[in-house]
MIDRENVO-803207 format. One record per residue (C-alpha): residue number from 1; residue in three letters; x negated, y negated, z negated. Coordinates in steps of 0.5 Angstrom, whole numbers, plus 500, padded with zeros to 3 digits. Layout:
r pos->NUM, code->ALA, X->X, Y->Y, Z->Z $
...
END
This chain:
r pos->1, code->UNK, X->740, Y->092, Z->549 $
r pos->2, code->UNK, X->741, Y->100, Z->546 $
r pos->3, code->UNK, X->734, Y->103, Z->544 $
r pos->4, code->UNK, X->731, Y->109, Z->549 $
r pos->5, code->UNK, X->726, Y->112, Z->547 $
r pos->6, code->UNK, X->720, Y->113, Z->552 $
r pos->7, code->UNK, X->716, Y->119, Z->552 $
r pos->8, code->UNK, X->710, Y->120, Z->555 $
r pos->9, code->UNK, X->709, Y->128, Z->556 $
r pos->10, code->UNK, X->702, Y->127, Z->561 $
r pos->11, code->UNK, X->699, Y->125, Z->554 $
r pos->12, code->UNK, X->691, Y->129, Z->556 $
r pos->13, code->UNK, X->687, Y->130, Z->549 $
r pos->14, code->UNK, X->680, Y->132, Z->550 $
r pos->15, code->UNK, X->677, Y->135, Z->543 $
r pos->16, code->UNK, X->669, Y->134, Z->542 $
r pos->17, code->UNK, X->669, Y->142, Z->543 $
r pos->18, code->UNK, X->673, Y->141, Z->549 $
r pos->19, code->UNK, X->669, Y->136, Z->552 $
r pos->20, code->UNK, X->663, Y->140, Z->551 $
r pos->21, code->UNK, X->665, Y->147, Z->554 $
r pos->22, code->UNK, X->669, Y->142, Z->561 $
r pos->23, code->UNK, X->660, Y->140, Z->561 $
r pos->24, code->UNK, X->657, Y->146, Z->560 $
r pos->25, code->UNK, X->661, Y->148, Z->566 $
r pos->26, code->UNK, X->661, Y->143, Z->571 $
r pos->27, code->UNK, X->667, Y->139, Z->569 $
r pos->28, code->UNK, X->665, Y->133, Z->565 $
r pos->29, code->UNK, X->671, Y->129, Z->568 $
r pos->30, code->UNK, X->677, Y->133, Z->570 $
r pos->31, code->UNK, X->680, Y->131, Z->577 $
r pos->32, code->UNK, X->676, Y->125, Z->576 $
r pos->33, code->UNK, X->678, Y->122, Z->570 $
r pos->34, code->UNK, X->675, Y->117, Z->566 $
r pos->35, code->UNK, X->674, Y->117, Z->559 $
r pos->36, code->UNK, X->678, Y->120, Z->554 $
r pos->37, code->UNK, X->681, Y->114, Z->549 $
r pos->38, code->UNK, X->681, Y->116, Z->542 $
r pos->39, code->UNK, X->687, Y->117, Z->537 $
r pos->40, code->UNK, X->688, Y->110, Z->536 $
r pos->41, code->UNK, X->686, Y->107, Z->543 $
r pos->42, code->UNK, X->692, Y->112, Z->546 $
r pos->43, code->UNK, X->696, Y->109, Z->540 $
r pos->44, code->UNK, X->695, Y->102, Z->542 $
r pos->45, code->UNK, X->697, Y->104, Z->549 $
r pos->46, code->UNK, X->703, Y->107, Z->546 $
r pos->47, code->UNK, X->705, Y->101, Z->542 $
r pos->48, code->UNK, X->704, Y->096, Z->548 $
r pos->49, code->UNK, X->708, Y->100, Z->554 $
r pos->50, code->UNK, X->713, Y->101, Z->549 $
r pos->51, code->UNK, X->712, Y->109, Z->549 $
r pos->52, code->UNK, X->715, Y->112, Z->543 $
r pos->53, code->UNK, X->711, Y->119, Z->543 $
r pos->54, code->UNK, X->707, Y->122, Z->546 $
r pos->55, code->UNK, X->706, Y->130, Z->548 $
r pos->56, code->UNK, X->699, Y->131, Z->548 $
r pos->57, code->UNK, X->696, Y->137, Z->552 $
r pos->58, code->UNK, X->689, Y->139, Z->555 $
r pos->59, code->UNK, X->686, Y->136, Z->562 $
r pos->60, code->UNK, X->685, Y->141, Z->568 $
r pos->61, code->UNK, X->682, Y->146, Z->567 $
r pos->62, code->UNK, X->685, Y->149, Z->562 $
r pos->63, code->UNK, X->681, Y->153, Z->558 $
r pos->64, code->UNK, X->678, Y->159, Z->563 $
r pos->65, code->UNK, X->672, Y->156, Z->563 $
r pos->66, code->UNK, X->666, Y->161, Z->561 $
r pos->67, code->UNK, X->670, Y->166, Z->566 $
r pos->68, code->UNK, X->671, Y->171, Z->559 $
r pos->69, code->UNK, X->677, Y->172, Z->555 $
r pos->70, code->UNK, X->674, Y->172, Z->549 $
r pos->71, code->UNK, X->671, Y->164, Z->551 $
r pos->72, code->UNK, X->678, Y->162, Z->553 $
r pos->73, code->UNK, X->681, Y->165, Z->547 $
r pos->74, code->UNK, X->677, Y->162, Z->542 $
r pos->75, code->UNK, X->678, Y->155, Z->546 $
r pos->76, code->UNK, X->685, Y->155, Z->547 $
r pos->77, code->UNK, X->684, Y->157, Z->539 $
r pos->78, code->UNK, X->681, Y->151, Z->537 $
r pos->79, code->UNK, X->685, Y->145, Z->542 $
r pos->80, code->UNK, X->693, Y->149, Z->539 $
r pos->81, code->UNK, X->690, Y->147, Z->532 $
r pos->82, code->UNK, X->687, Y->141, Z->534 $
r pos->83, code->UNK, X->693, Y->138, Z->538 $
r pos->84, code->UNK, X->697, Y->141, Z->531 $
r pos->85, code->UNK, X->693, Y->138, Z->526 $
r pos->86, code->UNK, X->693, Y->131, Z->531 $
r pos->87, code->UNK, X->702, Y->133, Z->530 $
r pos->88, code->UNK, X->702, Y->134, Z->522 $
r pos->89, code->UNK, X->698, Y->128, Z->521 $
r pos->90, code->UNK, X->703, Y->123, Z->525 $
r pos->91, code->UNK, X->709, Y->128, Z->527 $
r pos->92, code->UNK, X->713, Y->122, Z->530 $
r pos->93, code->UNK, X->708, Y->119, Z->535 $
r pos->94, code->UNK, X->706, Y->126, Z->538 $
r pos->95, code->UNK, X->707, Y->134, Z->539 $
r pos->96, code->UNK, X->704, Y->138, Z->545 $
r pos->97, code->UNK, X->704, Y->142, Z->550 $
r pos->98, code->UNK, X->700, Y->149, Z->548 $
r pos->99, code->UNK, X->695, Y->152, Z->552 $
r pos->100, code->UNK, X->695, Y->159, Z->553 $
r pos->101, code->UNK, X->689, Y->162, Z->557 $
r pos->102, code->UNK, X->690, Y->165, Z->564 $
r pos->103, code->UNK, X->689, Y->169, Z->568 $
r pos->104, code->UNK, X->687, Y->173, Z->561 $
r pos->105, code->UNK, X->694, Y->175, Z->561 $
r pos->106, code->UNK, X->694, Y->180, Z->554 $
r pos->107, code->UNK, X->690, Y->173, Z->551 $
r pos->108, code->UNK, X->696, Y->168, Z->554 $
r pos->109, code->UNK, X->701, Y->173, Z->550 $
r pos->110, code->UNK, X->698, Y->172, Z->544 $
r pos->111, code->UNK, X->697, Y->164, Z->544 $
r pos->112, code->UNK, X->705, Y->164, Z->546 $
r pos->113, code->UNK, X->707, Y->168, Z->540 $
r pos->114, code->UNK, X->702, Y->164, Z->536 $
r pos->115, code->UNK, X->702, Y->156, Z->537 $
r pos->116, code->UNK, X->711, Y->156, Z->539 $
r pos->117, code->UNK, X->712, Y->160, Z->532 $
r pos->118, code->UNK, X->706, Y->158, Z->527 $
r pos->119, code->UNK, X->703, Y->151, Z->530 $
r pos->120, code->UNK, X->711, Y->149, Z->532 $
r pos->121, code->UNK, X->708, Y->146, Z->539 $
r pos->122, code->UNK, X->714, Y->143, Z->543 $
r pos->123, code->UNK, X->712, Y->148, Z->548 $
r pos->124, code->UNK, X->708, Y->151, Z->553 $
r pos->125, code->UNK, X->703, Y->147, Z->559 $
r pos->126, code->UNK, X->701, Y->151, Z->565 $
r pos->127, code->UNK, X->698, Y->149, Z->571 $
r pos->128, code->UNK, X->700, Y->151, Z->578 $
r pos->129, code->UNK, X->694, Y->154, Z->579 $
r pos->130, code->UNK, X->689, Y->159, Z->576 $
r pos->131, code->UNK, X->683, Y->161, Z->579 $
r pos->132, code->UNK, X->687, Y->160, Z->586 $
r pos->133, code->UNK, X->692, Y->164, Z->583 $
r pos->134, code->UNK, X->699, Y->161, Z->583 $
r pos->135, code->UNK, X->704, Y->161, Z->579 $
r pos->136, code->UNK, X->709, Y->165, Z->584 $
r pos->137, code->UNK, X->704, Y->171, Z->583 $
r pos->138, code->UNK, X->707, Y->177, Z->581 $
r pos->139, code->UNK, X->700, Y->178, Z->576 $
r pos->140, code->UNK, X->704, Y->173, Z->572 $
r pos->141, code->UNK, X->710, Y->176, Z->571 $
r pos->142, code->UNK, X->709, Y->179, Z->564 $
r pos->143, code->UNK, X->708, Y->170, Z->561 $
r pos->144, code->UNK, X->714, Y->169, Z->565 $
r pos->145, code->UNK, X->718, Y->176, Z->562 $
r pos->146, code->UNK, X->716, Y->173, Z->555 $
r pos->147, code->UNK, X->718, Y->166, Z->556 $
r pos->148, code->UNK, X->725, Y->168, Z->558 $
r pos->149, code->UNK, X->725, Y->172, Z->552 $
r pos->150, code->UNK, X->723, Y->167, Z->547 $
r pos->151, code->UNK, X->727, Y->161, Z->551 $
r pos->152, code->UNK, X->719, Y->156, Z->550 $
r pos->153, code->UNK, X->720, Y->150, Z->553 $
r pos->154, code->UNK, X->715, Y->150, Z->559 $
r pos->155, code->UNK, X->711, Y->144, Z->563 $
r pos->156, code->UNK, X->707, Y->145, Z->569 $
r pos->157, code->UNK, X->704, Y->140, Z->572 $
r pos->158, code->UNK, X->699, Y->140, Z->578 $
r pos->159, code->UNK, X->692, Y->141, Z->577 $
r pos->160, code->UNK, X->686, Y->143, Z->583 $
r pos->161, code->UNK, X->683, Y->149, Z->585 $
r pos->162, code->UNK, X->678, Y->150, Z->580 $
r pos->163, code->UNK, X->675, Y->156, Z->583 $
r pos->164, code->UNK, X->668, Y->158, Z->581 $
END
């Protein structure tokens, strides 16, 4: 029987900074997951269902979390340069998924230039919603202007309202 890769691109990493900002916010278990597995537990799982890679992203909900872009910025900063480091250090088991930062719009197109270009990230995840704000809103436009221009590959997935 012929190889076929598996590719897991719903593959959550929850970096300690990541996990603390989600408490400090009221978000210790995003849309009620357990437990995050660690680098190698998460391998382990790989290996025994047979998954060749993993594309790693954050949990909902994303990186808007203190409800101030300078916060968002610096979060989704750090969580691109950990799933980046996580990458350079074991390229053929995982990529990821960056996260831009909406509904901080000037912020999203920085992270979108950013992590495609200087951390090589496959592409981008956005969720279906920002703070009730939907994706089909027109406020979006500009993020969807630069990712035609720029051909990023983009993940959606759906998340719950996370409205304050």
């Amino acid at each position: 029987m012929p190889f076929r890769e598996r590719i897991d691109t719903l593959a959550h990493f929850l970096p300690p900074f990541y996990r603390q900002a989600c408490e400090e916010t009221g978000h210790g278990r995003p849309d009620g997951m357990p437990a995050i597995p660690s680098e190698e537990s998460h391998l382990e799982v790989m290996k025994e269902v047979s998954i060749t890679k993993s594309i790693l992203s954050i949990s909902s909900p994303g990186v808007y979390l203190h409800g101030d872009a300078n916060s968002a910025r610096k979060l989704a900063r750090q969580c691109n340069e950990f799933a980046a480091d996580i990458v350079k250090r074991r390229p053929q088991e995982f990529g990821f998924w960056a996260s831009i930062l909406l509904p901080d719009i000037v912020g999203s197109l920085e992270e979108l230039s950013y992590a495609p270009n200087t951390l090589k990230a496959e592409g981008i995840a956005l969720e279906t919603n920002y703070e009730g704000i939907y994706l089909r809103d027109i406020t979006f436009d500009p993020i969807f202007e630069k990712l035609n221009e720029s051909k990023v590959t983009v993940f959606i997935y759906p998340t719950s309202l996370c409205i304050k």
